[in-house]
N, C-alpha and C positions, 0 to 999 in steps of 0.2 A: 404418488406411486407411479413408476413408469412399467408396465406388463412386458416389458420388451427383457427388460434387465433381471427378471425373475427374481426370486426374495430375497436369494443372497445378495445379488447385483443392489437390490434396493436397499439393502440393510448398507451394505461397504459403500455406497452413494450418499444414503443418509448419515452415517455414524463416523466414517473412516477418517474424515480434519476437521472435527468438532473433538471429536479424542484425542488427536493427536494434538490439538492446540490446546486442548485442557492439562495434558501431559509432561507441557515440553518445558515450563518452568521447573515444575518438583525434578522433573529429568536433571534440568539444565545446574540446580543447588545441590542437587546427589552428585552429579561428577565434580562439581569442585568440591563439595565437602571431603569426599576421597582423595582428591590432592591434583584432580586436573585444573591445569591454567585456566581462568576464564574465558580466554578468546577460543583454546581450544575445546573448552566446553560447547562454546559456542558456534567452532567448529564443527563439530561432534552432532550437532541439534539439526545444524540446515545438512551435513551430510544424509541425514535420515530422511528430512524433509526432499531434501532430492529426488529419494527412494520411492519415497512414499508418490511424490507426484506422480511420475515419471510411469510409476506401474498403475497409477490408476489414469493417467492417460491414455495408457494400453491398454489397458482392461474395460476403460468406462469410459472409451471416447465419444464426447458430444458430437457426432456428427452433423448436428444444426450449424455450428458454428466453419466456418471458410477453413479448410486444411490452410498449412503453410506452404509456402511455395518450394518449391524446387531449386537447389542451390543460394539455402540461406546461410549455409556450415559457418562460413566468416564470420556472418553479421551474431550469428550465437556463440562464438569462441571469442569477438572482441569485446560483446557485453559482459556473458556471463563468465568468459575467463578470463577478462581483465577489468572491467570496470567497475563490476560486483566486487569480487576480493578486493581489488590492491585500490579504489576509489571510495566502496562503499563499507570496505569493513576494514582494511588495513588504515587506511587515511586519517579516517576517526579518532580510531583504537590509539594509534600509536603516536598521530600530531595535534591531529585537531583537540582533542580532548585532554591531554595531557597539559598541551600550548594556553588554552579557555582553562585550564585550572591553575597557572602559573601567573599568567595575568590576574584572574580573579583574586587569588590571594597577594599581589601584588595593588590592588585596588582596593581589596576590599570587600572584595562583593561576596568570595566565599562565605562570609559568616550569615549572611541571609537566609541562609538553608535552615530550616528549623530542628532541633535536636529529638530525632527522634525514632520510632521503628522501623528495624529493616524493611515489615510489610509494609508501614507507610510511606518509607522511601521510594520502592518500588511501583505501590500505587502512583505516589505524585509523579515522579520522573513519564510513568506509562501516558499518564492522561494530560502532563501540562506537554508531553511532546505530540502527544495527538493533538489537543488542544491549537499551539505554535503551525503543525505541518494541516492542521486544516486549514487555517487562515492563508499560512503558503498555498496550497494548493488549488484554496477557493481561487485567489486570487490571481493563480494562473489561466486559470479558465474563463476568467469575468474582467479582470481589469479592460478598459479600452485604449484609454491615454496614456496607455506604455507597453508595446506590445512585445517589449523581450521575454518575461515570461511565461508569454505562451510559445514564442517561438521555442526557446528551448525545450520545456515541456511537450512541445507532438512533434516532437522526436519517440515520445513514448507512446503517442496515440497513433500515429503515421500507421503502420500496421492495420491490416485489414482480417487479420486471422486474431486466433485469441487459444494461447498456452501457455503454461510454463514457463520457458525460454524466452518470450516475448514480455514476462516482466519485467526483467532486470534491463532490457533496453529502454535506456534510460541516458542523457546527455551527461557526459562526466562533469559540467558546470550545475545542472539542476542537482547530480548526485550531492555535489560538494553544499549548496544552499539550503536543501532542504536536510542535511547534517549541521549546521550552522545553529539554522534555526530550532534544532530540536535537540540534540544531546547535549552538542557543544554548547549553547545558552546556558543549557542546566549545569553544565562541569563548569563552568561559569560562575553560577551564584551557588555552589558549594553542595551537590549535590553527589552523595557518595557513590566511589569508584564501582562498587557491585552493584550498585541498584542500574547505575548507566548499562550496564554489561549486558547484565539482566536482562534489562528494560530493551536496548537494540537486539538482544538476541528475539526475545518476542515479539518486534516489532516487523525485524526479518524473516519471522516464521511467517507473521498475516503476511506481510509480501507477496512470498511466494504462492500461499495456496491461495488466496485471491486471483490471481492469473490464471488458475487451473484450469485446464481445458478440458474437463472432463463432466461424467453425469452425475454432479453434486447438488443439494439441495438442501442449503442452511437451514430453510424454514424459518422459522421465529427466530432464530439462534445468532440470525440476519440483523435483529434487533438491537445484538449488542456488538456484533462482531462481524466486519464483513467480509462474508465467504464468498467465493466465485458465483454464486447465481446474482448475489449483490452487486460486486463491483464488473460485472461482462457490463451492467446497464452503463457503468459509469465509462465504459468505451464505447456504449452504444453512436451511431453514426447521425442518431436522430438529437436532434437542438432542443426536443422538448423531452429527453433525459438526460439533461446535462447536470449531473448533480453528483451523489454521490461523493463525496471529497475525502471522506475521513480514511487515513491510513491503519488507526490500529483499530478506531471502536467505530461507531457507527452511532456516537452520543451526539455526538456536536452535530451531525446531519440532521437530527431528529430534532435538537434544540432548536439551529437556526433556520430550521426549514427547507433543507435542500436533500430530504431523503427522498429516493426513489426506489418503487416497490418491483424486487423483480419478477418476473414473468416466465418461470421454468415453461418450456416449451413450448415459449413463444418469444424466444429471443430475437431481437434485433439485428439488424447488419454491424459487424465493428467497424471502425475508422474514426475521421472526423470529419464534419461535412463542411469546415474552415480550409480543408485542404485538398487541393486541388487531384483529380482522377488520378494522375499521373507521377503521381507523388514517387522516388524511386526509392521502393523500399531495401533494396538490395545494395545501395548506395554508399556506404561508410563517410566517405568524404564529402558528398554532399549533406550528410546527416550533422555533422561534425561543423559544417561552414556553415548552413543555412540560418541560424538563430543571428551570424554578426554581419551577413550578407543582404541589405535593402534589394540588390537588384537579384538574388535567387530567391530568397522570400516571398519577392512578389512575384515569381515564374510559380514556387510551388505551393501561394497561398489563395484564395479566395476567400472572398468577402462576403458571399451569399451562397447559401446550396443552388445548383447549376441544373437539379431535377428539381421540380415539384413536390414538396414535404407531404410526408401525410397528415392525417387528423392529428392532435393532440391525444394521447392516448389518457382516458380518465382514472384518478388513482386510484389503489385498492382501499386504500385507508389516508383518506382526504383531510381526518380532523387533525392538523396538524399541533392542535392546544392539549390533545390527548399523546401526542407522541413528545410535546415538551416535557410534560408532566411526568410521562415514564423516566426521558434522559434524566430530569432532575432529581429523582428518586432515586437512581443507580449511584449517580455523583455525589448527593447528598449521604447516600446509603452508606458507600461504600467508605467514604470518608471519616462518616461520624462511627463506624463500627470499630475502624482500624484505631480512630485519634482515644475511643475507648479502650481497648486494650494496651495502648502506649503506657 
């Protein structure tokens, strides 16, 4: 409970995208069962989810966290109004995903898909593309002997504030890889058109409200799904929270051991401490060249924090064989319920 925000404020803190994410599938099968197109269904969902931000940033701004700067208008109209749509959802929808089912069933691979429920479609597509973009995304953070994917990826981290608007910056090549590796695979090996739909509309909802710059507080709910108190740690500026990775759930964290617990009101600095002070966030072009440029790379990367780190901070919940045992329980759960009703 924060005393500042008063009941109501801590109710719409605690309840308001834990609803709204519990909502936004049966939302998202009611408009096209009525006759709306998928992608505008899908439309239709993040149009909400804009709303919903965007007013609870107004309403419930985190002031712990670094406002944004002053004259960013561009770098937010080039992400969110062009690399978002026409990279991260037109791109898919309409090449990548169609192209990965045309090859597939030219291969072969389409029949690998198993014959079976729309809910267990939906489930598999949700968790084997979390599953795929965890491993990408570990790996952009950890790899050492190839360091393109991290350069591309902080372009996402570069940022020293933390909203809304700052998740969807993101490099239009990581957009394009980390689609590759998770729908597209699955349109791939015959994985059907709705459940895909589905599955990235959902995927785009956590998105968004993980970046929320606002006074939210998953709570437990952290456990399965990571809301902004969870994923702000996974910007955090400090080496000893680097973790975090999972895009839709927060299973695979908890499996392989790279969950981090967060700390409502007593957040972290954001940024990355790989990259140098002077990093130009306001930059486009430099954001854009840096990941294929050695000699700008190393003007805006370092190799060590350039301050003094502090302590390691000690987990909340350190038995990490007890948070395996949960993930495995959800996965195992939710699998054998659905493959029983098939």
């Amino acid at each position: 409970m924060n005393p500042s925000l008063g009941p109501i404020g801590n109710l719409v803190a605690r309840f308001a995208t834990p609803l709204f994410v519990a909502a936004c599938l049966p939302v998202w099968f009611a408009l096209v069962g009525a006759g709306v197109p998928m992608l505008g269904a899908s439309l239709c969902l993040l149009a909400m989810m804009v709303t919903l931000t965007i007013s609870l940033e107004r309403w419930l701004p985190n002031r712990r966290l670094q406002a944004r700067p002053a004259g960013s208008w561009h770098v937010i109209l080039f992400y969110n109004g062009f690399v978002s749509p026409a990279v991260a959802v037109a791109l898919p929808s309409l090449v990548l995903v169609p192209t990965a089912r045309w090859l597939g069933d030219r291969l072969g691979t389409t029949s690998l898909w198993p014959q079976t429920s729309l809910a267990m479609d939906l489930w598999l597509v949700i968790i084997l593309t979390d599953f795929t973009s965890y491993w990408w995304h570990r790996a952009e953070h950890t790899l050492v002997a190839w360091s393109l994917p991290w350069r591309l990826h902080s372009v996402h981290h570069a940022p020293r504030f933390y909203d809304f608007w700052m998740g969807a910056q993101v490099h239009p090549v990581d957009v394009v890889v980390f689609g590759l590796v998770g729908f597209t695979l699955l349109a791939a090996l015959g994985a059907p058109l709705v459940a895909l739909e589905a599955g990235a509309c959902f995927a785009a909802i956590i998105g968004g409200i993980h970046h929320l710059g606002a006074e939210t507080r998953g709570g437990v709910l952290n456990w399965l799904i990571p809301f902004a108190d969870h994923h702000a740690v996974h910007h955090s500026v400090r080496p000893d929270e680097n973790g975090n990775y999972g895009n839709i759930t927060t299973l695979f964290d908890q499996l392989f051991g790279s969950y981090v617990e967060p700390r409502p009101g007593d957040e972290s600095p954001i940024g990355a401490f790989s990259l140098a002070d002077g990093y130009p966030d306001l930059d486009l072009g430099v954001q854009l060249r840096s990941p294929f440029s050695a000699r700008l790379w190393a003007r805006l990367s370092r190799p060590k924090p350039t301050t003094p780190q502090p302590p390691p901070r000690p987990a909340s919940l350190p038995d990490r064989g007890w948070r395996r045992v949960w993930a495995v329980a959800w996965l195992v759960g939710i699998t054998a319920a659905l493959a029983a009703t098939t």
